[in-house]
C-alpha distance (Angstrom), angle and dihedral (degrees) to the residues before:
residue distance angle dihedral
X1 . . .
X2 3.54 . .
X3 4.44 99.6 .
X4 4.10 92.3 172.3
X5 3.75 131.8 11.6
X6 4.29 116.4 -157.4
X7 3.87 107.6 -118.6
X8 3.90 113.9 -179.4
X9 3.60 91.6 -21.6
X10 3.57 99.8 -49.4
X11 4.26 129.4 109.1
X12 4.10 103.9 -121.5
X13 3.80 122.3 -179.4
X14 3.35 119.9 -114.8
X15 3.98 87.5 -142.7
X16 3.47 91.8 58.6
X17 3.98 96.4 52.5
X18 3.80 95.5 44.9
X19 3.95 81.3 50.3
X20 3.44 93.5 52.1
X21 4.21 93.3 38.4
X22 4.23 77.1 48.9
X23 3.94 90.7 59.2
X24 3.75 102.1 41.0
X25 3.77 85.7 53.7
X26 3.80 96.2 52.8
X27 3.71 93.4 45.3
X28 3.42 95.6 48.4
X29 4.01 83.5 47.7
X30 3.48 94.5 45.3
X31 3.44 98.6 46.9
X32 3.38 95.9 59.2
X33 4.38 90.8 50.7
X34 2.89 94.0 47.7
X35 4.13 91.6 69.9
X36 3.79 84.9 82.1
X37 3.92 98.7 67.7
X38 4.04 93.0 42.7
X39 3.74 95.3 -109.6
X40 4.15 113.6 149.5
X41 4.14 119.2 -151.3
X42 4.30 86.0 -86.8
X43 4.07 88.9 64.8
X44 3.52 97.5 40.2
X45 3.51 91.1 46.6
X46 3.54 100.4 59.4
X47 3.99 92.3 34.5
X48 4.12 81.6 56.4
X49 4.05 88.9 48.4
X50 3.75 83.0 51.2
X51 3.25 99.5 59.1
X52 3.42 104.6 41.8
X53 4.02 94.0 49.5
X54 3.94 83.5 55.8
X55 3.96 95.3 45.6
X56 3.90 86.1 48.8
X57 3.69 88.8 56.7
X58 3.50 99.6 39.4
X59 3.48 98.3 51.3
X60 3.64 96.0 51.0
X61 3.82 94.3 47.3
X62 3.50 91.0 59.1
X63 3.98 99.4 41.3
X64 3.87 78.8 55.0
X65 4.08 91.0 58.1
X66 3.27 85.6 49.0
X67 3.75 90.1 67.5
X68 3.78 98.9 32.6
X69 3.86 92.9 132.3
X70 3.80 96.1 60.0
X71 4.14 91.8 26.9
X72 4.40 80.5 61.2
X73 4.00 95.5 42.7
X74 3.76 87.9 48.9
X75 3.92 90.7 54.9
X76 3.86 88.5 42.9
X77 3.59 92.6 58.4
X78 3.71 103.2 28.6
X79 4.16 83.8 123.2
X80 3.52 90.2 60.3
X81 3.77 100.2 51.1
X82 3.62 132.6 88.2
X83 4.29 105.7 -129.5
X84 3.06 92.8 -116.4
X85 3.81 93.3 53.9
X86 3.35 90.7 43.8
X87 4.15 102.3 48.4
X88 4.02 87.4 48.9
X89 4.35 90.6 49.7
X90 4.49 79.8 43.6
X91 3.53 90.9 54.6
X92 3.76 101.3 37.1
X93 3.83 83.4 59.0
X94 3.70 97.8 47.0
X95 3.83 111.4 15.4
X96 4.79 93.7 85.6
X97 3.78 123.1 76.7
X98 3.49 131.1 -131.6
X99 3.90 113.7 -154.6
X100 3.92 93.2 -139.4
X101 3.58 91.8 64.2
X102 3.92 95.3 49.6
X103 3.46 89.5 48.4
X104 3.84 86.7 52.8
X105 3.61 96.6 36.7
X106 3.82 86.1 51.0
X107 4.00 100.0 47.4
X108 3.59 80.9 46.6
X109 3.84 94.6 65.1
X110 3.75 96.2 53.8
X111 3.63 101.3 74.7
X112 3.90 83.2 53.5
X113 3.79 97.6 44.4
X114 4.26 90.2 52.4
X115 3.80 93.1 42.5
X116 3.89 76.8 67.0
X117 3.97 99.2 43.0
X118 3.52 105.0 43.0
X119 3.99 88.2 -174.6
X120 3.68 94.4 78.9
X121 3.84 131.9 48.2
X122 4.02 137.1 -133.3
X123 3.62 87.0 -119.5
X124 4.12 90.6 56.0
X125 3.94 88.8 43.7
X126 3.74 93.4 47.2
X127 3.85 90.6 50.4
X128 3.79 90.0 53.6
X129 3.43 93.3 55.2
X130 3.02 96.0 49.4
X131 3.50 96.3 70.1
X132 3.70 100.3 32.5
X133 3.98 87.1 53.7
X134 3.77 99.4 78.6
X135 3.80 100.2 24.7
X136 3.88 77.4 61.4
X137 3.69 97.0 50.3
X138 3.40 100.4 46.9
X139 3.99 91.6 71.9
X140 3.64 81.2 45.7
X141 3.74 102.3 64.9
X142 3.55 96.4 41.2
X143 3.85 85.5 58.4
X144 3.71 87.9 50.1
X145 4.30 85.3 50.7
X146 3.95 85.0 50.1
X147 3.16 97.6 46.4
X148 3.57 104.9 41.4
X149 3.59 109.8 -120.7
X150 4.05 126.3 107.5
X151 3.78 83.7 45.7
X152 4.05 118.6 -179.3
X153 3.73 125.3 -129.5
X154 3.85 128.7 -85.0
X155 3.73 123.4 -57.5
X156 3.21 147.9 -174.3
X157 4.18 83.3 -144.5
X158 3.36 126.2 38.9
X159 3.89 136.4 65.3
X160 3.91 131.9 -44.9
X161 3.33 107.4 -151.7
X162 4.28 124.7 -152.0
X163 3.39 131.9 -158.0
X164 3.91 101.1 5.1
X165 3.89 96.8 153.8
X166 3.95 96.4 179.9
X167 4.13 89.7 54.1
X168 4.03 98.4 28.1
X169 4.11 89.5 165.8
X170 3.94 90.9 71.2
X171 3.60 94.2 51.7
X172 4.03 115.1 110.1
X173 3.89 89.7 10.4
X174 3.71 128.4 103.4
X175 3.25 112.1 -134.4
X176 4.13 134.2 -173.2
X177 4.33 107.0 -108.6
X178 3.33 91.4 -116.7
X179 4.30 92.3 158.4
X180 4.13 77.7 60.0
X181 3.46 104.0 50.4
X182 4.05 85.7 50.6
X183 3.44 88.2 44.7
X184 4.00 94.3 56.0
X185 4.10 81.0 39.6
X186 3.99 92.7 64.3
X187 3.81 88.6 41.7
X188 3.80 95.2 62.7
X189 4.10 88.4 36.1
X190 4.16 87.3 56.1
X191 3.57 92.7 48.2
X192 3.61 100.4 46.0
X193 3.95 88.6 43.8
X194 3.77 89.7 44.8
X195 3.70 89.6 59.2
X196 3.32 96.8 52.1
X197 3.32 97.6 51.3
X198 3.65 95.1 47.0
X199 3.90 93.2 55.4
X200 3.93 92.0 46.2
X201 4.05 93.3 -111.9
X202 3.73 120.4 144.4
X203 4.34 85.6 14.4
X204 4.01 104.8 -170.0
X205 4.50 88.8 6.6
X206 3.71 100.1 75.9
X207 3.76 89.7 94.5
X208 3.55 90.5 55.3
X209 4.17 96.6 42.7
X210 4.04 83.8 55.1
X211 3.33 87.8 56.2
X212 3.87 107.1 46.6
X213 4.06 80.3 49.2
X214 3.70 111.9 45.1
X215 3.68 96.6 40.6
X216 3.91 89.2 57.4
X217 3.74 83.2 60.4
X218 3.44 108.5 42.7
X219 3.69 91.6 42.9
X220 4.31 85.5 58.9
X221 3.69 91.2 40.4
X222 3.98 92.2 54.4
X223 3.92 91.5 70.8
X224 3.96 92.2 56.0
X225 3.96 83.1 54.6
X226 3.79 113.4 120.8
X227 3.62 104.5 -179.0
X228 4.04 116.2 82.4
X229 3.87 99.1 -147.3
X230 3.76 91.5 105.5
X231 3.28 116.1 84.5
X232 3.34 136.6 -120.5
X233 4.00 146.0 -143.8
X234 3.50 128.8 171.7
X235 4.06 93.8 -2.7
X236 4.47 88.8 -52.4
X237 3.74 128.7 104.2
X238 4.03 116.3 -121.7
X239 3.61 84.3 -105.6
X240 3.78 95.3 57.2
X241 3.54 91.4 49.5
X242 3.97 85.7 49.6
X243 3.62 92.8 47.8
X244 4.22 88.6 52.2
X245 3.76 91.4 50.8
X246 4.13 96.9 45.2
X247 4.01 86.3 39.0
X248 4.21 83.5 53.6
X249 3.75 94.1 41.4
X250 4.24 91.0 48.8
X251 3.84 86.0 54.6
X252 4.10 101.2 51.8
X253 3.59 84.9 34.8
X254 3.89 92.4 59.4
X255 3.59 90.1 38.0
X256 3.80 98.2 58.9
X257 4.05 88.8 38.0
X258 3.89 83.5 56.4
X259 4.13 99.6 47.1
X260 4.42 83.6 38.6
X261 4.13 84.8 62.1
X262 3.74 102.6 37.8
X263 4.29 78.5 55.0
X264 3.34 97.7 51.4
X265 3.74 98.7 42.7
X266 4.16 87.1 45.4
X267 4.08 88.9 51.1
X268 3.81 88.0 51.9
C-alpha cells in the first residue's frame, strides 16, 4: 500500500516504523508489568534485549527453512557461482522473517535470561510475553498491509494496490486485507490476555492460552494467503504445520499444569 514514506529526504519503510511504533508500545507496556515481579528498568532492559536477539534469530532460521530447496542447491553449486552471485542467492534465502520463529526464538531466550536472574521465574517471563506477544504483532501486520507483503488472496473486496515496486505481483489486483484482519485478531488476543494477567487468572498459563488461541487463527488465516513464499508440505504452509505443533504443545502443557495443581492442592 504505502511500502516507504520520504522523511527529510530520505526513503523509510513503513515496516520498519510500525516495528519500531510496535516496540515502544510493548516496552512502555512491559515496563509497567513488570512492577509486579520487582524488576527495575536495568532488568527489564536486558530481559527486553534478550528477547529481541532471540526473535531476530528465530525468525530468520525459520524464513531460511522456508527456502531449504534453493538454500541446498546454492551450497551444491557454490563452485559454480561467482561470490557475488552466490552472497545475493545466500541472502535471498536467509535475509526475511517469519513471526513463528521470533516468537520461538524469543520464548527460547527466557529460560536463558532467568538462569541469570534468579529473582524472577520462567513462569513470570512466559506470562509477560504472553501479553506483549500480540500487542507487538499487531503493529506488525499492519506494516506488512503497508508495505505490501503477507498479501491475501483475490477478492472481489478488498484493496488494489498501484505502484508497489518491492511486491510488483499485488499491483492492479484487489486483494482481501488479510495483514488487517490479523492485525484486529492480535488486538482482541492482547486484550483478553492482558486481562487475565492483570486480575492474576491463568498465573504461569498465559503462554500456553496464547497459544491454543492464536494458532487457531493463523492456521485459518493461512488459506486466504496469496503470496507463495511460505512453504508447503503435504498441501500446509510451514506456518500451519507450526501452528499444529504449538496448538498440540498448549494442550499437554495445560494438561500437566492442571494434574500438577490438583497434586499440590491434594498434598496440602
Amino acid at each position: 500500500m504505502f511500502p516507504s514514506i520520504e522523511i527529510f529526504g530520505r526513503e523509510i519503510g513503513t515496516y520498519g516504523i510500525l516495528v519500531v511504533i510496535g516496540g515502544f508500545f510493548c516496552a512502555l507496556v512491559g515496563r509497567l508489568l513488570v512492577k509486579r515481579f520487582g524488576m527495575d528498568l536495568f532488568d527489564f532492559l536486558i530481559l527486553m534485549l534478550s528477547i529481541g536477539v532471540g526473535i531476530f534469530i528465530g525468525a530468520h532460521i525459520v524464513f531460511a527453512l522456508t527456502n531449504i530447496k534453493t538454500l541446498v542447491l546454492t551450497f551444491q553449486h557454490i563452485g559454480e557461482l561467482w561470490f557475488e552471485r552466490f552472497w545475493d542467492l545466500f541472502v535471498s534465502c536467509i535475509g526475511g522473517m517469519v513471526f513463528y520463529g521470533g516468537f520461538l526464538g524469543g520464548l527460547a531466550s527466557i529460560p536463558i535470561y532467568c538462569k541469570f536472574d534468579k529473582r524472577v521465574t520462567r513462569g513470570q517471563m512466559f506470562d509477560l510475553y504472553a501479553v506483549l506477544v500480540p500487542l507487538f504483532h499487531v503493529f506488525g501486520r499492519i506494516g506488512c498491509f503497508l508495505g505490501g507483503c503477507c498479501y491475501g488472496v483475490e477478492s472481489p473486496f478488498g484493496f488494489t494496490v498501484h505502484g508497489n515496486e518491492m511486491n510488483p505481483g499485488i499491483n492492479g489486483v484487489c486483494r482481501l486485507p488479510v495483514q488487517l484482519i490479523e492485525s484486529v485478531c492480535n488486538l482482541l488476543i492482547f486484550l483478553l490476555i492482558f486481562y487475565l494477567f492483570q486480575k492474576r487468572i491463568m498465573e504461569k498459563r498465559l503462554i500456553f492460552l496464547y497459544m491454543l488461541i492464536y494458532p487457531v487463527v493463523r492456521f485459518t488465516l493461512e488459506f486466504f494467503r496469496g503470496d507463495e513464499i511460505r512453504g508447503f508440505v503435504f498441501g500446509l504452509s510451514t506456518s500451519q504445520w507450526i501452528s499444529i505443533f504449538l496448538f498440540a504443545a498448549a494442550v499437554i502443557g495445560l494438561t500437566v499444569a492442571h494434574f500438577r495443581k490438583n497434586k499440590q492442592t491434594a498434598a496440602v
